[in-house]
C-alpha positions as CSV (number, residue, x, y, z in Angstrom):
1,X,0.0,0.0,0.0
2,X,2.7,2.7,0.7
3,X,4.6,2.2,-2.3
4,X,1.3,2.4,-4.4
5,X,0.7,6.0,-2.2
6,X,4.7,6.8,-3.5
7,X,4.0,5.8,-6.7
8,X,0.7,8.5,-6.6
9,X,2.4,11.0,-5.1
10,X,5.1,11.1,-7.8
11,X,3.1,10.5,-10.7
12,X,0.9,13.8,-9.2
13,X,4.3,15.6,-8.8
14,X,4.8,14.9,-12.8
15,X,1.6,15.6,-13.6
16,X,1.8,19.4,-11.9
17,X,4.8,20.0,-13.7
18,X,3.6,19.0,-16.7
19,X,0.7,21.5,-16.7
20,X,2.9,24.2,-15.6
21,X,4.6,23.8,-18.4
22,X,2.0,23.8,-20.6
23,X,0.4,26.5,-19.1
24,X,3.7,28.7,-19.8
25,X,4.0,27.2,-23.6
26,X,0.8,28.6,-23.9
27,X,1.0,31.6,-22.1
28,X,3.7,32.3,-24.5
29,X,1.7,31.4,-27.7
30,X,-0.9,33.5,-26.9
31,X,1.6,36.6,-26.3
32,X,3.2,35.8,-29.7
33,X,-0.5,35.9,-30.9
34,X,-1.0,38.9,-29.6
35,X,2.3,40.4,-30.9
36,X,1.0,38.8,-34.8
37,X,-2.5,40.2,-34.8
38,X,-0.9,44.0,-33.8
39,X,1.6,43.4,-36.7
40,X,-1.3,42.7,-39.1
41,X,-3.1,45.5,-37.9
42,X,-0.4,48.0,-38.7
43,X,0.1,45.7,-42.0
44,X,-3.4,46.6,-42.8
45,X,-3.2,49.9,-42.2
46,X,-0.1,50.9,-44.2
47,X,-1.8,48.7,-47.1
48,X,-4.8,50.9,-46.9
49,X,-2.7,54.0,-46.3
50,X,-0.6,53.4,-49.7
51,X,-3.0,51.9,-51.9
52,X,-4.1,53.7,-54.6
53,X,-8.0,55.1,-55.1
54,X,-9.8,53.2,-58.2
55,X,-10.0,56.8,-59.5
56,X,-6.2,57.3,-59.6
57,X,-6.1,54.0,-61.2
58,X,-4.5,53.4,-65.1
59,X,-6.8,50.8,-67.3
60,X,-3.5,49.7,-68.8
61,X,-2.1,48.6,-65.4
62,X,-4.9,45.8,-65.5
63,X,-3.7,44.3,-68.9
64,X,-1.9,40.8,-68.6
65,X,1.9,41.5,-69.5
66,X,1.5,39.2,-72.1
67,X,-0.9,41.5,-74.1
């Protein structure tokens, strides 16, 4: 019986440290996350900032090169 209580009680001591680190892998996912959505907001923002209006647009910039 006590080495089955030993056995437990390190499989539980394992089983905590597994989870914490888990919980720090994803802790750190999520700030990388966080980090790549702010990066694709600015992305989106100097897209919009730089694109060009339809009006200011040249037909001949939408013919295949080939043409």
């Amino acid at each position: 019986m006590d080495s089955r209580l030993t056995e437990i009680e390190i499989k539980l001591a394992l089983t905590e440290d597994l989870v914490d680190t888990l919980n720090m892998t994803v802790h750190r996912q999520q700030e990388q996350i966080d980090a790549l959505q702010r990066q694709l907001v600015q992305f989106y923002h100097q897209m919009q900032s730089s694109a060009p209006s339809a009006e200011s647009r040249d037909p001949r910039d939408e013919i295949p090169p080939h043409y």
